[in-house]
PAGUMI-713482 format. One line per field, with one value per residue (C-alpha): residue in one letter; x, y, z. Coordinates in steps of 0.2 Angstrom, whole numbers, plus 5000, padded with zeros to 4 digits. Example, Ala and Ser with C-alpha at 12.3 -4.5 7.8 and 13.67 -1.06 7.14 Angstrom:
// PAGUMI-713482
rest: (a|s)
px: (5062|5068)
py: (4978|4995)
pz: (5039|5036)
***
This chain:
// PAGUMI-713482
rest: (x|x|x|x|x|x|x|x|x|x|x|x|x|x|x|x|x|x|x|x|x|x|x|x|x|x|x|x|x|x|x|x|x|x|x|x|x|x|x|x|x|x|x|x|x|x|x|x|x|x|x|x|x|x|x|x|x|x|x|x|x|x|x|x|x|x|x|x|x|x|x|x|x|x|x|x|x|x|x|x|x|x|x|x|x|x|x|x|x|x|x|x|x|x|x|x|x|x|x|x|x|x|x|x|x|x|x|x|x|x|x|x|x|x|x|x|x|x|x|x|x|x|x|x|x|x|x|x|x|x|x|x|x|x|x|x|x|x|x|x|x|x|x|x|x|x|x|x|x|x|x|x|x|x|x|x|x|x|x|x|x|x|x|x|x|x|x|x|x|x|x|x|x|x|x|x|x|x|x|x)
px: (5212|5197|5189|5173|5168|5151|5149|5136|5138|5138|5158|5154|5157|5145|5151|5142|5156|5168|5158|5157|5175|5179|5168|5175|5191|5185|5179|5193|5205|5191|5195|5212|5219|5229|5228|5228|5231|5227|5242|5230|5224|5242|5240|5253|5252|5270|5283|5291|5308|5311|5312|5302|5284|5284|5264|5261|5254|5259|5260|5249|5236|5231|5233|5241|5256|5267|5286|5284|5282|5281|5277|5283|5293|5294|5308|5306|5319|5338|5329|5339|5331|5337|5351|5340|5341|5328|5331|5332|5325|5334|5325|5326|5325|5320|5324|5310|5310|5324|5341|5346|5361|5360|5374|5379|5392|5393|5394|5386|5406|5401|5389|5384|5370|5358|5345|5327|5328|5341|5339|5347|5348|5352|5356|5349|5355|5364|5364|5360|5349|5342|5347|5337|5350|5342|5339|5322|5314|5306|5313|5301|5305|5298|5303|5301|5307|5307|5294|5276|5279|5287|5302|5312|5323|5328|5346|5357|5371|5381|5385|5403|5406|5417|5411|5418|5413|5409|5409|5393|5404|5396|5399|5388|5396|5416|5429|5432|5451|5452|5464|5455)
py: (5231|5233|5221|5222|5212|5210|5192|5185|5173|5167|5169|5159|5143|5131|5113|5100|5087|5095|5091|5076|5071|5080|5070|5057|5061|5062|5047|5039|5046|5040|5023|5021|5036|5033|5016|5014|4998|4993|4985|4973|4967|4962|4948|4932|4923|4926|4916|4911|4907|4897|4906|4920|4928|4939|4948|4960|4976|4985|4972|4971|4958|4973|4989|4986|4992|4991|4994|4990|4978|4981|4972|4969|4953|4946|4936|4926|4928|4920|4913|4912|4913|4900|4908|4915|4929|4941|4936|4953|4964|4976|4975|4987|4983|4996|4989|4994|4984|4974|4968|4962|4954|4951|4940|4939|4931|4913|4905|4921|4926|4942|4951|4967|4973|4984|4993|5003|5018|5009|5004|4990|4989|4970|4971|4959|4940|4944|4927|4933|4927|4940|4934|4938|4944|4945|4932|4939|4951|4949|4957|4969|4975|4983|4976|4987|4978|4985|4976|4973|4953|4943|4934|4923|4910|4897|4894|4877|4885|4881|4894|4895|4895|4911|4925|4940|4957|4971|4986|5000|5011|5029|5048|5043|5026|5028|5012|5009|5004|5022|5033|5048)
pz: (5137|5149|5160|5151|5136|5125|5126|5136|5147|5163|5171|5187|5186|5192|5185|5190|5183|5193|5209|5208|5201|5218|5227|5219|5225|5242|5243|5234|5247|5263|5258|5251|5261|5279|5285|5304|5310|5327|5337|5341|5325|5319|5307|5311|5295|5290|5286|5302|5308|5327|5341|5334|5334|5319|5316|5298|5302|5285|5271|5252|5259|5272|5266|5246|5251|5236|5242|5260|5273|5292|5307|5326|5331|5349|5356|5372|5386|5379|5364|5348|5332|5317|5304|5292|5277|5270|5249|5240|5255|5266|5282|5297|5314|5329|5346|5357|5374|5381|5374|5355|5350|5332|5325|5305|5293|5284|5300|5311|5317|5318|5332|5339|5352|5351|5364|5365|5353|5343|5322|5316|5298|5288|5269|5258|5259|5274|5282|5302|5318|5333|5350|5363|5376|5394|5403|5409|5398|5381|5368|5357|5341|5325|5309|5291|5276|5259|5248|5252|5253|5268|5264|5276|5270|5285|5285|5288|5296|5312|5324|5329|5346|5348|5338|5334|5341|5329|5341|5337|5333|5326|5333|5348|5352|5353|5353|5370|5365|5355|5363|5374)
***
C-alpha cells in the first residue's frame, strides 16, 4: 500500500478541544500539583498530648492529602510526653536534633533511644510516650503518620519505675552482650 490516498482532507491536526483540555490540565496540575509548605507556616491545631508541641504541615485541611499526615514535633529539654496511642495509624518518627528515648508496652516496660538520622516506627494502638533525653537540648523530630487525619488518644497509664531495655539491634547496631 502506498502512502498516498485520494481523499481530501487536511492530515494535520489542529484541534482546538485538545488545546484547551491540555490547558486545562495545566492548570489543573498548577494548582493541585506539588504542594510546598513553608517550615514556617506549620499549622498547630492538632490534637495535643503533654509535654509536646506537635504542628501539621501535610494534613487534608492543607493540601487534601488523603492517606497522609505529616508534621514536626518538639520536645523540651527532659520533658516526658503523657502515654498516648495513634488509633488505627502507623506513624513514623525521624529524629532530627538531640536525643529520643521512646518507651512502649501496657505499662511503658519497654524502651529504646534513638538519634539524628534515626526512624522510628510505632504500629497502631501501641500504647507509647517520647522522652526527651538530654537534659539541655530540645528534641526535634518529624513525624509522618498514615492517614490524612490526626489522631492521638491520651492514655491513663502509670509508668513503671524500672523499664526494660530493648537494645536497637539491626546489621548496623550489634548486641553489645553478643559474642565478637
Amino acid at each position: 500500500m502506498s502512502g498516498s490516498h485520494d481523499h481530501p482532507h487536511d492530515h494535520s491536526h489542529h484541534h482546538s478541544h485538545g488545546d484547551h483540555a491540555h490547558g486545562h490540565d495545566l492548570d489543573r496540575w498548577k494548582h493541585d500539583g506539588i504542594r510546598v509548605i513553608p517550615g514556617n507556616q506549620l499549622d498547630p491545631n492538632v490534637p495535643s498530648t503533654a509535654g509536646m508541641d506537635r504542628k501539621a504541615a501535610i494534613n487534608f485541611a492543607r493540601v487534601g492529602a488523603q492517606k497522609l499526615w505529616a508534621g514536626t514535633v518538639t520536645i523540651r529539654p527532659d520533658a516526658k510526653t503523657g502515654a498516648h496511642h495513634h488509633g488505627h495509624l502507623e506513624s513514623i518518627i525521624y529524629v532530627v536534633k538531640g536525643k529520643a528515648r521512646m518507651r512502649w508496652g501496657e505499662a511503658l516496660q519497654f524502651t529504646a533511644e534513638a538519634g539524628p538520622g534515626d526512624f522510628i516506627f510505632v504500629p497502631p494502638y501501641v500504647p507509647h510516650q517520647e522522652i526527651n533525653a538530654s537534659p539541655d537540648e530540645v528534641l526535634e523530630c518529624v513525624l509522618v503518620r498514615s492517614d490524612g487525619e490526626a489522631v492521638a488518644i491520651n492514655l491513663d497509664i502509670e509508668p513503671v519505675e524500672k523499664p526494660e531495655t530493648v537494645l536497637w539491634v539491626d546489621p548496623v547496631h550489634r548486641d553489645p552482650a553478643e559474642k565478637k
